[in-house]
N, C-alpha and C positions, 0 to 999 in steps of 0.2 A: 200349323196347317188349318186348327179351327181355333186361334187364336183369340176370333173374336166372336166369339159363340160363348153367350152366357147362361148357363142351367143351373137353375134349381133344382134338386133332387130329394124325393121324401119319399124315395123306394128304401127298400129292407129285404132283409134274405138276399138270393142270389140273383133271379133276373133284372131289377133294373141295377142295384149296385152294377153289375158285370157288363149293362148296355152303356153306364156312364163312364165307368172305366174304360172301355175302347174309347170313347169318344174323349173322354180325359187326357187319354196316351197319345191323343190326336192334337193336342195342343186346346180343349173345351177348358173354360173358365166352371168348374162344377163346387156348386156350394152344397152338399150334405147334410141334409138336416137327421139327425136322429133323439131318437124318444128318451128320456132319461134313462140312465141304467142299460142302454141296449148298446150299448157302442162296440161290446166285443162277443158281439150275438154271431154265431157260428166258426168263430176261431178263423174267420179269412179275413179280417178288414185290412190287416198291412198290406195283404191284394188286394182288395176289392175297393179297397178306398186310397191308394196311393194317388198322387196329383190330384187331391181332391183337397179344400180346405170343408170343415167339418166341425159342426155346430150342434149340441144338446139345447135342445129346447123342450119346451112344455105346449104344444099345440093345441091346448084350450086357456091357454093363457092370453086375456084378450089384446093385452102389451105385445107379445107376442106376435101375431096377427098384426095387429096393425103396423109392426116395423117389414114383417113382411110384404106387407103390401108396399110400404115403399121401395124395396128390392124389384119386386115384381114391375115396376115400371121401368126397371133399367134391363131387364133378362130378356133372354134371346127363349128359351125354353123351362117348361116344368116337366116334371116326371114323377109320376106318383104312382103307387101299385097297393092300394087298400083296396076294400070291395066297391063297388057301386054305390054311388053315395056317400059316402063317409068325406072325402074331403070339403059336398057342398055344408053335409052338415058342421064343417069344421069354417065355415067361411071362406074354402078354400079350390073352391071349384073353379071349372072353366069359366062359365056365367060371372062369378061375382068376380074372378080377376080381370077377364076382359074390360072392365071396368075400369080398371088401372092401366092394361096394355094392351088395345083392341087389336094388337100385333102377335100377340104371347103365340106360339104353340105349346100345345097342352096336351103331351102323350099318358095314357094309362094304362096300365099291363096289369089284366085281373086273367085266372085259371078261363072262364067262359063268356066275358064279353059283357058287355052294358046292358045289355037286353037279352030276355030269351028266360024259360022258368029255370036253368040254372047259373044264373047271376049271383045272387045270396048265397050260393052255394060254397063250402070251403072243398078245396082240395089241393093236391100233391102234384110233382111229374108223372107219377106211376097212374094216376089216376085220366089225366091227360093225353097222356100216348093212348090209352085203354080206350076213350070214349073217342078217338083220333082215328083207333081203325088198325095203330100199326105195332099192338100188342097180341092185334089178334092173327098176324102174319110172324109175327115172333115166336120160336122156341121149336118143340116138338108135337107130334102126336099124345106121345105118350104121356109126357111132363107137361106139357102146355106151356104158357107165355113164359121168356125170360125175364129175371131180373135184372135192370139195366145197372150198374154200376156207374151213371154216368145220368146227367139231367137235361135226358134231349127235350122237353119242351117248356125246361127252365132258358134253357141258354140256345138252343136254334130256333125254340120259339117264340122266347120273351125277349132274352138280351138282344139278339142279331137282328128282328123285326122290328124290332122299335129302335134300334141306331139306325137302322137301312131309313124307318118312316119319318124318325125326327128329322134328319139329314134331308131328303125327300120334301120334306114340308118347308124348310128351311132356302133349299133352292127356291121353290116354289113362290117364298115370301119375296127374295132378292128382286124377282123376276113381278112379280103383280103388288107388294106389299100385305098380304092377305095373311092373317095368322090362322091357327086350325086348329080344331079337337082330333085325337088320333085315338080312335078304341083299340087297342091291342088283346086280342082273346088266346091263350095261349095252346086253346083246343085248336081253334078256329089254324094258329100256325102251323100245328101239328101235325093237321091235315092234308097239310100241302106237301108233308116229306111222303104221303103214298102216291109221290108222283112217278114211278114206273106200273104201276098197277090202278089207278084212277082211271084213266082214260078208258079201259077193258072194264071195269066196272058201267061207267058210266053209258059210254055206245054201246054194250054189251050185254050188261049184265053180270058179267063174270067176278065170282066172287073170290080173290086168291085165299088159300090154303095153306096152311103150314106144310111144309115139305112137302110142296107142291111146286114153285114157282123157281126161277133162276136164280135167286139170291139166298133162299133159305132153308135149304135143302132138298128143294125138286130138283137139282144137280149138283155133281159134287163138288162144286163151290163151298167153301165151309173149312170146318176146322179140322186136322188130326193128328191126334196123338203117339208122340215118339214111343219106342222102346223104355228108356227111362220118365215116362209121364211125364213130360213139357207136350205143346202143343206150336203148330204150323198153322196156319192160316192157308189155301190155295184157289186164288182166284184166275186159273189159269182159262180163262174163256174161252179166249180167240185160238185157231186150230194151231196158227203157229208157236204159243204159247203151250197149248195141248200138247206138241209134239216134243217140246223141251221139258217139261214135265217128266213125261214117260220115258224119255231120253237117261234121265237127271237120276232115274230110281232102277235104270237096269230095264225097264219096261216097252222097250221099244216095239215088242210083238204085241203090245194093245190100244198102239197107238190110232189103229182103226178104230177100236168096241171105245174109243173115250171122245171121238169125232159126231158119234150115234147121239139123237137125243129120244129112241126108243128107251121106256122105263125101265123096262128089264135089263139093257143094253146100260142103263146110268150105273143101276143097282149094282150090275156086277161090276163095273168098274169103280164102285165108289170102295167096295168089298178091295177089289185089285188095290186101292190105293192106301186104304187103313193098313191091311197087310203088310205093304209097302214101306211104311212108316214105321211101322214096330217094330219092325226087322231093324232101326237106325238108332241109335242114342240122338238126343237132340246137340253133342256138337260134331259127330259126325254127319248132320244132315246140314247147318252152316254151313261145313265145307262143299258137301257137294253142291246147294244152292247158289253158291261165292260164284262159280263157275256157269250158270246158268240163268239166261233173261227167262226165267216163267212164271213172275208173279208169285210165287213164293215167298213168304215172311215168318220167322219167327214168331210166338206171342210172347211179349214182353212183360216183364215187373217195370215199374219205371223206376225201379234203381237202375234196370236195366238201361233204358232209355233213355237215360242222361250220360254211360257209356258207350251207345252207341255212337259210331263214327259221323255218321249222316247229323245227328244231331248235335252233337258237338261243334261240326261244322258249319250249322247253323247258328252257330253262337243263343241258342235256344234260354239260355240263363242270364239275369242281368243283377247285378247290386246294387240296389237302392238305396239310399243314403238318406236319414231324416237332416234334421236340423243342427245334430249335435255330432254327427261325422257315425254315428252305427251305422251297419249295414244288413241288410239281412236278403238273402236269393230268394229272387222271384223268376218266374216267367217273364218273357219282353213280350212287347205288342207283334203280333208273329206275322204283320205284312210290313213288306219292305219295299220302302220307296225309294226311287232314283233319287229327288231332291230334299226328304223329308226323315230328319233323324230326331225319334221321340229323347223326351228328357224326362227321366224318372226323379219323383221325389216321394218322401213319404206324405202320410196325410198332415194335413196341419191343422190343429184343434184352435179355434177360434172362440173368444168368453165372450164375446157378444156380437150378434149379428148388425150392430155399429161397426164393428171391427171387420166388415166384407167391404 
């Protein structure tokens, strides 16, 4: 599908790895470069760098450099995720390759952006969501922010804004010829996931609150806990879902007070529903959900998750094969096309960048 889409790649860690990787599983030509000794930095590269070929080099090596430049006149794309600066002073910037390929686009995924006094700055995802706005809508009162288990503004705000922008710039070339710099700031993405509550901030004023708002506990939207300590998920909104809810627990006499979005009126219904639930072992509450459209789910382990039916049925696991017939289970690329069936391979280590 992007067969003939050439990237260079001199990301690390998880957001850009993980934005060439979809665009890799899409059929992208992606050359890898990584730093001496760092090839098996965070324990995911047979993911993270599958369909990629993959190169150790010495980036102040000025041999170096200048075979990359002659790469750089053949490639569709670079992608680079150091701080501001650092690749010009590597010889390796936008400016000086343009030079080579007045066509190149040229994306970069830093924590805050090219500009602004936190550029130089190092940070984290926790640190990102935080200064994004949507740390401070997370968690409780009493506890305060959650900790996410999960790297939402590594990967919704680095990997998937810069596929979405490379691709983007790339139409854009076919269509004018015009190559481009793309600043990717991973605060700046982050921001954009408080989009049910931005807009009331913004015409407004309104500043949302923890266990204040529809999603995070100003209703009982939310999580609770079985009889034997597993946990449910219930995002039963809409009234007809409301009413299979209350149906599903025996509760059908509160199917009015759960309709209410008076506070008191939630409160006690949030009370009615913990109650509700503790009174159920978690697989006697399966069954009665099995039998019921209300938004209701399990919380999962992903041992779990890889038994369950729905995923299974998604063929959600695929075997990836290197060169010498191992295999070892990955994730597949998880959008499915009518005419477009990816092809896994593992990565392929490359002794000299002659050899691309």
């Amino acid at each position: 599908m992007l067969k003939d889409i050439k990237i260079i790649d001199f990301t690390s860690l998880l957001p850009g790895p993980f934005s060439t990787m979809l665009l890799a599983d899409l059929g992208a030509d992606v050359l890898h470069i990584v730093r001496p000794n760092s090839v098996v930095a965070w324990g995911t590269n047979e993911y993270l760098l599958r369909s990629k070929k993959v190169i150790e080099v010495d980036l102040k090596d000025s041999t170096v450099i200048e075979q990359l430049y002659e790469l750089i006149k053949g490639a569709d794309v670079v992608i680079e995720q150091f701080r501001p600066g650092v690749m010009a002073r590597l010889q390796l910037g936008y400016e000086q390759l343009k030079k080579y390929n007045e066509h190149i686009i040229y994306c970069s995924i830093t924590g805050y952006g090219q500009n602004g006094p936190y550029r130089d700055r190092a940070g984290h995802d926790i640190n990102y969501v935080s200064l994004a706005g949507l740390a401070s809508q997370s968690g409780s009162v009493m506890e305060g922010p959650l900790n996410n288990g999960t790297q939402i503004a590594d990967i919704g705000g680095g990997s998937m804004y810069s596929a979405v922008a490379i691709l983007a710039a790339y139409i854009h070339r076919q269509k004018t010829g015009e190559g481009q710099y793309i600043d990717v700031s991973m605060t700046d993405t982050s921001l954009t996931y408080n989009a049910l509550t931005i807009q009331n901030y913004l015409m407004k004023a309104q500043i949302p609150q923890r266990e204040e708002e529809l999603l995070n506990g100003g209703t009982f939207y939310g999580f609770y806990q079985t009889k034997d300590r597993r946990y449910f998920s219930v995002g039963s909104l809409e009234p007809a879902f409301r009413q299979s809810l209350c149906e599903a627990l025996g509760m059908s006499s509160a199917i009015p007070l759960s309709m209410s979005m008076k506070k008191e009126d939630i409160y006690s219904f949030k009370k009615l529903l913990q109650a509700a639930f503790s009174a159920h072992n978690y697989a006697e509450l399966l069954t009665i959900f099995s039998r019921y459209d209300a938004c209701v789910e399990p919380v999962l382990s992903l041992d779990e998750v890889f038994k369950h039916p729905q995923i299974i049925a998604r063929n959600m696991i695929v075997d990836v094969k290197d060169t010498i017939g191992n295999q070892s289970k990955q994730l597949r690329q998880p959008i499915v096309f009518s005419n477009y069936t990816t092809v896994y391979s593992q990565m392929v280590r490359l002794n000299s960048l002659t050899d691309y």
